[in-house]
Backbone as XML, in Angstrom:
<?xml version="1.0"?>
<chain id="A" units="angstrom">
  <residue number="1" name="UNK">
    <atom name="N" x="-83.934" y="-211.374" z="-104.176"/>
    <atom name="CA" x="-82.531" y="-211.098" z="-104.425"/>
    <atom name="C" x="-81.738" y="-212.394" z="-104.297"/>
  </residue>
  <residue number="2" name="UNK">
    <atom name="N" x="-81.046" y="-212.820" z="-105.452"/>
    <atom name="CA" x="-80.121" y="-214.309" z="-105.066"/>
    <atom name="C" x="-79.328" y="-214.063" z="-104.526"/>
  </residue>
  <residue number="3" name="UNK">
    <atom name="N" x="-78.171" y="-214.758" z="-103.608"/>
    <atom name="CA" x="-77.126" y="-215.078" z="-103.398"/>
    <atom name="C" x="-76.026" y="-214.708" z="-103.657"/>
  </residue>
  <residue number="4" name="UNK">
    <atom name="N" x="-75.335" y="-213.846" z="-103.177"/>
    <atom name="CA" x="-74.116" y="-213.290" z="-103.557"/>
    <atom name="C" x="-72.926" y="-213.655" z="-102.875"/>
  </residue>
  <residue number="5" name="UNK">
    <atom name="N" x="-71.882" y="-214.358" z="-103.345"/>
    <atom name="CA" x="-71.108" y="-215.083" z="-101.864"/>
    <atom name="C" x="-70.096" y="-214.217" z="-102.498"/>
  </residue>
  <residue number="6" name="UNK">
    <atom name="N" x="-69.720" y="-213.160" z="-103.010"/>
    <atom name="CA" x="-68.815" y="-212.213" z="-103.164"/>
    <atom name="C" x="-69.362" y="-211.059" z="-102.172"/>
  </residue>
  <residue number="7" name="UNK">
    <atom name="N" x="-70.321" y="-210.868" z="-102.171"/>
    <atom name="CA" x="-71.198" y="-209.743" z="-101.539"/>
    <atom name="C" x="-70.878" y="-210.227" z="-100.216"/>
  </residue>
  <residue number="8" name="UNK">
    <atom name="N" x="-71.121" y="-211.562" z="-99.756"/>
    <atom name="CA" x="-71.079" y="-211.943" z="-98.321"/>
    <atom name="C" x="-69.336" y="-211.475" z="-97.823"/>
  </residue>
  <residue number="9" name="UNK">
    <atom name="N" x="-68.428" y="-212.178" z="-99.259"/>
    <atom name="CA" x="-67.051" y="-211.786" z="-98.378"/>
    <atom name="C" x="-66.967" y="-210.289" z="-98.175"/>
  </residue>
  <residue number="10" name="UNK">
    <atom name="N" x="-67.352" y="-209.826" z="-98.968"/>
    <atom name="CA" x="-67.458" y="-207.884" z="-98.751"/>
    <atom name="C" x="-68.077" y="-207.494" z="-97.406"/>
  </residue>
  <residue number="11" name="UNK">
    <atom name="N" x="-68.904" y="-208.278" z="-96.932"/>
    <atom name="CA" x="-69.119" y="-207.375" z="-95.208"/>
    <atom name="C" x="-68.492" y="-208.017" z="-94.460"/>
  </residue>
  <residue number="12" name="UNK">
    <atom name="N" x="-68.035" y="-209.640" z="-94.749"/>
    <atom name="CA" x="-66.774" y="-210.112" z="-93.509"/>
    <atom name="C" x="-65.785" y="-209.430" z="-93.790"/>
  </residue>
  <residue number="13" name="UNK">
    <atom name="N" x="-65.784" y="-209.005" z="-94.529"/>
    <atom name="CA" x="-64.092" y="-207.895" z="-94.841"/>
    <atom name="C" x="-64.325" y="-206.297" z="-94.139"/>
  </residue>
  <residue number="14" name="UNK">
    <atom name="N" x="-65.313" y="-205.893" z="-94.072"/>
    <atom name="CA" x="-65.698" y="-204.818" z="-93.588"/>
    <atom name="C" x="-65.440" y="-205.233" z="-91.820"/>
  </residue>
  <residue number="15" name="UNK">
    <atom name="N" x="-65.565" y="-206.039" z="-91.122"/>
    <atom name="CA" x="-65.368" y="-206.405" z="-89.859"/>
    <atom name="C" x="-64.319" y="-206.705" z="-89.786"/>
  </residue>
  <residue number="16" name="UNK">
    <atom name="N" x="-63.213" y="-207.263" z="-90.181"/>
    <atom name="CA" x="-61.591" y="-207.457" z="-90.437"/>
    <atom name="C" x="-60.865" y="-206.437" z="-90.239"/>
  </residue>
  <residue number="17" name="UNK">
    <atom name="N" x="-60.037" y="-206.517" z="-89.117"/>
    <atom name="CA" x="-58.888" y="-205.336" z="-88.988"/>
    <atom name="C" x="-58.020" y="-204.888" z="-90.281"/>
  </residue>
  <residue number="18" name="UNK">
    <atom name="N" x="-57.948" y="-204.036" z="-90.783"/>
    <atom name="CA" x="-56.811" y="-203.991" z="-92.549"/>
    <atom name="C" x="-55.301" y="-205.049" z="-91.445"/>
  </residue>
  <residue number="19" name="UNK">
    <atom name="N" x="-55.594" y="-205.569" z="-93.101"/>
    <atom name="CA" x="-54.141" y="-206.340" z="-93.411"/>
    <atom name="C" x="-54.165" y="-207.614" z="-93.648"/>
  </residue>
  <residue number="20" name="UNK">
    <atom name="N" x="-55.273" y="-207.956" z="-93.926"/>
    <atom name="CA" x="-55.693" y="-209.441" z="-94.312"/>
    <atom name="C" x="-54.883" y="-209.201" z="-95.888"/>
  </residue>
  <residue number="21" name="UNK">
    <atom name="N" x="-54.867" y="-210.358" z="-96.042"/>
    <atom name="CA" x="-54.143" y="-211.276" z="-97.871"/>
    <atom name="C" x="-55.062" y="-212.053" z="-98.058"/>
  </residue>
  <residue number="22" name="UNK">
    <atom name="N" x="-54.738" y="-212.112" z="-99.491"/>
    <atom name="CA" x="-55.621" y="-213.179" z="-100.552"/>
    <atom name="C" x="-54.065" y="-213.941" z="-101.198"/>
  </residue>
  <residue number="23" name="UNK">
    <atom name="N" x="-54.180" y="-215.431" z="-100.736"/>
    <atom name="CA" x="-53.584" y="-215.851" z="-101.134"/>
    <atom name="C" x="-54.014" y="-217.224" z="-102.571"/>
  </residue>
  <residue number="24" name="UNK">
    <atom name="N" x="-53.368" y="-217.408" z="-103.866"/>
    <atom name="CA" x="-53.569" y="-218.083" z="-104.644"/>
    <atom name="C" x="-53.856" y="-219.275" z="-104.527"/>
  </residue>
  <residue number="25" name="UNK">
    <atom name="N" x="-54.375" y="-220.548" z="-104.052"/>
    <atom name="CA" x="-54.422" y="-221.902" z="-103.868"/>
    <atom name="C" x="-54.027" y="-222.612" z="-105.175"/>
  </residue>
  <residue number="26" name="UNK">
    <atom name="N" x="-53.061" y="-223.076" z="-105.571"/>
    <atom name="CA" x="-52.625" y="-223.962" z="-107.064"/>
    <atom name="C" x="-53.290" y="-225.410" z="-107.133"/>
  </residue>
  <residue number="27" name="UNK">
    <atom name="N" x="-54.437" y="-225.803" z="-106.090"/>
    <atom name="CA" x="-55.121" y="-226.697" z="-106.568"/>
    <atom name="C" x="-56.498" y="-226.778" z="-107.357"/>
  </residue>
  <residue number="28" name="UNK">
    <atom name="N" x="-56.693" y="-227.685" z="-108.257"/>
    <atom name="CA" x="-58.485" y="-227.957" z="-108.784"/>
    <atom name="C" x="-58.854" y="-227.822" z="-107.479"/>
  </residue>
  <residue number="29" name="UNK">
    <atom name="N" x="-60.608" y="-226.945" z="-108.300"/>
    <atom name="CA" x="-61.636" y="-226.537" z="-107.677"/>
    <atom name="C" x="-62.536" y="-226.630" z="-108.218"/>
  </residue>
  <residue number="30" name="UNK">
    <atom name="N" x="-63.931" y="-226.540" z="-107.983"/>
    <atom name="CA" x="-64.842" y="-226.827" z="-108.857"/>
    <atom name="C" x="-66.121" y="-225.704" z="-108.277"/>
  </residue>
  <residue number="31" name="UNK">
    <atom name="N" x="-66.964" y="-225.004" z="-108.380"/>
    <atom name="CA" x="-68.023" y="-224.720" z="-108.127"/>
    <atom name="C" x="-69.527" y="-225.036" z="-109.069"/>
  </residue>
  <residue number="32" name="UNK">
    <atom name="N" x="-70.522" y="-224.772" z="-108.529"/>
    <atom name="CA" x="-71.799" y="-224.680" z="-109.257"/>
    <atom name="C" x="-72.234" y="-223.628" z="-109.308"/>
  </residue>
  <residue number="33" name="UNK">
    <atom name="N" x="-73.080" y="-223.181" z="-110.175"/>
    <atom name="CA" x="-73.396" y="-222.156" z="-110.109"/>
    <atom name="C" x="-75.114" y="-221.892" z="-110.232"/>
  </residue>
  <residue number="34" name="UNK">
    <atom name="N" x="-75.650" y="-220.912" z="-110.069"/>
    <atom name="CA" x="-77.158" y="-220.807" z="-110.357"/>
    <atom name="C" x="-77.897" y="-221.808" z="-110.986"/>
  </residue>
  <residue number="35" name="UNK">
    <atom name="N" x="-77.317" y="-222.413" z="-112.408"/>
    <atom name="CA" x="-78.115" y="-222.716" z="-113.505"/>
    <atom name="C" x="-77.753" y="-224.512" z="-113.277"/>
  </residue>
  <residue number="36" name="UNK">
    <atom name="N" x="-77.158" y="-224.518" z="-112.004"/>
    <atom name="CA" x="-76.769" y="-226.219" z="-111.983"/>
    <atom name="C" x="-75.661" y="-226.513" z="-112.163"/>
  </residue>
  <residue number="37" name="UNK">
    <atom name="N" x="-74.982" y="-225.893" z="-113.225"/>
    <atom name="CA" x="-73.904" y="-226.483" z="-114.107"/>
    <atom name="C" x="-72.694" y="-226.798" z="-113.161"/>
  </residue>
  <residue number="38" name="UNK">
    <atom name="N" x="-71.510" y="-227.231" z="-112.929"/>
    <atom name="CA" x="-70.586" y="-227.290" z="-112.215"/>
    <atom name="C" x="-69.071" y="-226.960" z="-113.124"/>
  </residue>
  <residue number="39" name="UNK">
    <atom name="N" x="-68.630" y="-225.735" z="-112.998"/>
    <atom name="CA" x="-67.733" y="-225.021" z="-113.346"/>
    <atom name="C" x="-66.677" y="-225.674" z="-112.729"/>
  </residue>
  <residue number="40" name="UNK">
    <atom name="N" x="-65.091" y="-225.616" z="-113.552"/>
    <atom name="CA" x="-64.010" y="-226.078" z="-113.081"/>
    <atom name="C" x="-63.212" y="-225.223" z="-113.418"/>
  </residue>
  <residue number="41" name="UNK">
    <atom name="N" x="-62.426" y="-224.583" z="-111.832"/>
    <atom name="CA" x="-61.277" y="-224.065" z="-112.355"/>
    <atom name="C" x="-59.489" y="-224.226" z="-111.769"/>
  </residue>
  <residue number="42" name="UNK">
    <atom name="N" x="-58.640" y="-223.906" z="-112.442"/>
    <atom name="CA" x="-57.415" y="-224.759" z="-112.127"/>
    <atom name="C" x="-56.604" y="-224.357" z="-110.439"/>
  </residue>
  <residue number="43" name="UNK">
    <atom name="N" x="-57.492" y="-223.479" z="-110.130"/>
    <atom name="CA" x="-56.987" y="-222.959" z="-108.439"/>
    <atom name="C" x="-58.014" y="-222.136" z="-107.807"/>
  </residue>
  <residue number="44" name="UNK">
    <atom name="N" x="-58.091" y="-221.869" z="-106.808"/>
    <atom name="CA" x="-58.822" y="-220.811" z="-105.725"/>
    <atom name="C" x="-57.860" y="-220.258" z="-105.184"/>
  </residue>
  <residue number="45" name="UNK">
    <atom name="N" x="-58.457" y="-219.106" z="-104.378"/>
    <atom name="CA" x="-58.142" y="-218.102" z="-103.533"/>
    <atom name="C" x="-58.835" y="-218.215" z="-102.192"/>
  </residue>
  <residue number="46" name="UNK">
    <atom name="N" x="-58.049" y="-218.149" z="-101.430"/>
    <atom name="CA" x="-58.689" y="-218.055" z="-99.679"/>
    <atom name="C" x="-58.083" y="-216.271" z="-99.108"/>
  </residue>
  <residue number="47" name="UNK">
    <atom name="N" x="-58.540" y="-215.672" z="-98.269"/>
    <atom name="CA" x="-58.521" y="-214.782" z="-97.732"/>
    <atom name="C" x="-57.544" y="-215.323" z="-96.088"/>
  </residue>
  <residue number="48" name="UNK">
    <atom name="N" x="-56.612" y="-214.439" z="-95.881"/>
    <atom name="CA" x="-56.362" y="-214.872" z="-94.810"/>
    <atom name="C" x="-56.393" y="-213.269" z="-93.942"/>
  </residue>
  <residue number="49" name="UNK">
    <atom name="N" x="-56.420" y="-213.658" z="-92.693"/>
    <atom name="CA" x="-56.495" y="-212.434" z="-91.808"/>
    <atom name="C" x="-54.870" y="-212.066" z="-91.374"/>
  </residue>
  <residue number="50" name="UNK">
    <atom name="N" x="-54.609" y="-211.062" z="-90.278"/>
    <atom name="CA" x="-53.672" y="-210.552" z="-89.923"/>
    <atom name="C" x="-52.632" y="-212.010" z="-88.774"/>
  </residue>
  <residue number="51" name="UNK">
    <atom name="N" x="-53.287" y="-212.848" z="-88.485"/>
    <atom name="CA" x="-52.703" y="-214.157" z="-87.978"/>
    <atom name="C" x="-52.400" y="-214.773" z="-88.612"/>
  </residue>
  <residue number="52" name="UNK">
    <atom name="N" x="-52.292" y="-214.656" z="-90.009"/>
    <atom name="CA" x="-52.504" y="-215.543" z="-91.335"/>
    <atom name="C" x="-53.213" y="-217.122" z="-90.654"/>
  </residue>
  <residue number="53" name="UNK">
    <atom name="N" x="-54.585" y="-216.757" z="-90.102"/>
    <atom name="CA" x="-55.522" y="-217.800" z="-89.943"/>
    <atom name="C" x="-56.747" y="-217.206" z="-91.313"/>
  </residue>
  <residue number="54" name="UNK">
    <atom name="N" x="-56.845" y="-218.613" z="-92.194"/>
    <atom name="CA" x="-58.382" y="-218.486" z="-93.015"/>
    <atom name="C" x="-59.427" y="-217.616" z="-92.341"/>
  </residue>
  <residue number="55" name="UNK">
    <atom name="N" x="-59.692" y="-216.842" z="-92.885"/>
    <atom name="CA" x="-60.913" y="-216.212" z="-92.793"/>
    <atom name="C" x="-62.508" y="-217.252" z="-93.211"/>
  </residue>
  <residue number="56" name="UNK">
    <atom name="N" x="-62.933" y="-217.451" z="-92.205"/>
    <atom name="CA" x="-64.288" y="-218.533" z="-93.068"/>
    <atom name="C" x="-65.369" y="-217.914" z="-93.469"/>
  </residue>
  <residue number="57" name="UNK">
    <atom name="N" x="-65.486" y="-218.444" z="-94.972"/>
    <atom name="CA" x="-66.400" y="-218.334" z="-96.115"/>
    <atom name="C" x="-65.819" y="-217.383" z="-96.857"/>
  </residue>
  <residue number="58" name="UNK">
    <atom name="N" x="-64.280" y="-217.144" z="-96.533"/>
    <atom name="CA" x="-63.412" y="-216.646" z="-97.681"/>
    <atom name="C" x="-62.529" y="-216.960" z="-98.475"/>
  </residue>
  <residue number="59" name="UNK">
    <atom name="N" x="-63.198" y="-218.376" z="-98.940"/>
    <atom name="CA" x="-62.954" y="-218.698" z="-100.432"/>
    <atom name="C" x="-63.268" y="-218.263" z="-101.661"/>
  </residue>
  <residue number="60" name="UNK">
    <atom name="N" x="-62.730" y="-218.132" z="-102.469"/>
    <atom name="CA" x="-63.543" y="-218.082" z="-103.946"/>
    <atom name="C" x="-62.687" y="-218.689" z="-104.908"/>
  </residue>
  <residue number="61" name="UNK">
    <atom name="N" x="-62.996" y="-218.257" z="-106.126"/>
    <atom name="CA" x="-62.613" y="-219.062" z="-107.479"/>
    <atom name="C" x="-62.024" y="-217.647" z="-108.259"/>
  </residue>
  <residue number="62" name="UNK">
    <atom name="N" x="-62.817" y="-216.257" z="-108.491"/>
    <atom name="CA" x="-62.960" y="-215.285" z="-109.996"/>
    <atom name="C" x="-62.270" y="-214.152" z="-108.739"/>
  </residue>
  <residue number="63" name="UNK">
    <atom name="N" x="-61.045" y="-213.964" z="-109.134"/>
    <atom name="CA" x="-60.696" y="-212.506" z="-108.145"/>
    <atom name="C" x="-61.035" y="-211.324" z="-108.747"/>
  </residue>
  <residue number="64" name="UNK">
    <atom name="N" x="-61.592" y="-211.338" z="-110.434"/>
    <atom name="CA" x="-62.583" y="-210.275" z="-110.788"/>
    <atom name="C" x="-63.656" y="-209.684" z="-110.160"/>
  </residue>
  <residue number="65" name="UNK">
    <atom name="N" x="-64.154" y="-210.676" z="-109.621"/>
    <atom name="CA" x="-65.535" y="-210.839" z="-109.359"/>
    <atom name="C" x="-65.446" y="-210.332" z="-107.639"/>
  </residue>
  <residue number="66" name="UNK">
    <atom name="N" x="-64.463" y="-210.624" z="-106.755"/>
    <atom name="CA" x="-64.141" y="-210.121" z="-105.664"/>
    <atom name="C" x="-63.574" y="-208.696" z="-106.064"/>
  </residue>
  <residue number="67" name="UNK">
    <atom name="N" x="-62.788" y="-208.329" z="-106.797"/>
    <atom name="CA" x="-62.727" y="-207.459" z="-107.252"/>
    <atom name="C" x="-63.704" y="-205.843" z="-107.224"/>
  </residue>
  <residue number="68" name="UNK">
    <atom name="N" x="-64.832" y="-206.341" z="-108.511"/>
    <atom name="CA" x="-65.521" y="-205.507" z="-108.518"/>
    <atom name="C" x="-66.496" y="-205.533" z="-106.875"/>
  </residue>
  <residue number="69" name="UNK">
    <atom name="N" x="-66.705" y="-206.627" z="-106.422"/>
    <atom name="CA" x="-67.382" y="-206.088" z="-105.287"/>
    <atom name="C" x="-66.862" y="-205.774" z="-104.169"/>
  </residue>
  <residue number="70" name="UNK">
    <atom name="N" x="-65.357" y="-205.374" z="-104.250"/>
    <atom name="CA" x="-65.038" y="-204.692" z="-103.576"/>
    <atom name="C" x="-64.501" y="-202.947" z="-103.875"/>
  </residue>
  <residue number="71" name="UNK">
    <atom name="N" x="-64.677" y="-202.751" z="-104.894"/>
    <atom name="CA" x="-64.785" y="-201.975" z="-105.961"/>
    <atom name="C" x="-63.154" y="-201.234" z="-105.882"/>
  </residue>
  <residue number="72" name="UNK">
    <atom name="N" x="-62.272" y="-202.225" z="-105.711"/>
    <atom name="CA" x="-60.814" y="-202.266" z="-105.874"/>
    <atom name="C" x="-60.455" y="-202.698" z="-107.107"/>
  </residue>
  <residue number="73" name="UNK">
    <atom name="N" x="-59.853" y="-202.191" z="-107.742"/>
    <atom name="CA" x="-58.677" y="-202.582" z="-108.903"/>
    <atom name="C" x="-58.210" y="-204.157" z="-108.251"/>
  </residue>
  <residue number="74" name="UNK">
    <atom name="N" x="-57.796" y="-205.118" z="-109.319"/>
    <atom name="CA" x="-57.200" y="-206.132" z="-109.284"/>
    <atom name="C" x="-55.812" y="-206.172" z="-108.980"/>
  </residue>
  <residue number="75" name="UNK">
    <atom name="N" x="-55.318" y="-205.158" z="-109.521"/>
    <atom name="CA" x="-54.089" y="-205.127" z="-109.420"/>
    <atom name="C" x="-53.523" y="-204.554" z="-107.924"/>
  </residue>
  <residue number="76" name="UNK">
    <atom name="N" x="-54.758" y="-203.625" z="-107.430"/>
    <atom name="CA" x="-54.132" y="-203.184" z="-105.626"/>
    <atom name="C" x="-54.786" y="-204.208" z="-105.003"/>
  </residue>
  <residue number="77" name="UNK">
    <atom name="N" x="-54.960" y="-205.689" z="-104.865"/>
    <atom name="CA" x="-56.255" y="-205.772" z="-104.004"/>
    <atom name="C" x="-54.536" y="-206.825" z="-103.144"/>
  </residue>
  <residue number="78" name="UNK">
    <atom name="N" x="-54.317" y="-207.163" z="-102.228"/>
    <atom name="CA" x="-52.875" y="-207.223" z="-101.674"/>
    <atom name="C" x="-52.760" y="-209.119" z="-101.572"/>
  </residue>
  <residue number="79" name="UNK">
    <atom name="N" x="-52.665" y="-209.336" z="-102.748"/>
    <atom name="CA" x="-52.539" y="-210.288" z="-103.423"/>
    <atom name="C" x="-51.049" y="-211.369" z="-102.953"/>
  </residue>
  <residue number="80" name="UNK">
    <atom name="N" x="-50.884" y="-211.820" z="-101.934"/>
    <atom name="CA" x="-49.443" y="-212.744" z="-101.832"/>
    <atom name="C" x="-49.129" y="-214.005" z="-102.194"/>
  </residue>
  <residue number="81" name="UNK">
    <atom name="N" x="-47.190" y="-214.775" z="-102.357"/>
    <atom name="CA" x="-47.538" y="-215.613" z="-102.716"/>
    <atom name="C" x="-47.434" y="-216.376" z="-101.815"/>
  </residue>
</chain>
């Protein structure tokens, strides 16, 4: 089974009291992915908790992709700016 670092934020979120945010980051980011390649995209997203302290290893890049594995709509997932 590979690597799922959407899957991973899905059980640190399961241990999180409700009321954490996903907030937008407006800087370049870059990831790699499986096949090597190194993807660029124009911002990330960090997760913050109810202290608004980072949650760690809750970064990402695709809030689709957090999305479906959290099997929330995009549009409820509590998105601030």
């Amino acid at each position: 089974m590979a690597f799922n670092h959407y899957e991973k934020i899905k059980r640190i979120l399961a241990t999180e009291p409700e009321g954490w945010v996903i907030r937008r980051i407006n800087t370049p980011t870059s990831a790699q992915n499986f096949k090597g390649e190194l993807i660029h995209f124009t911002h990330y997203y960090r997760i913050y908790d109810t202290a608004n302290n980072p949650i760690k290893y809750c970064k990402f890049q695709q809030i689709e992709r957090l999305s479906q594995a959290l099997s929330i709509p995009v549009e409820a997932l509590p998105i601030v700016e």
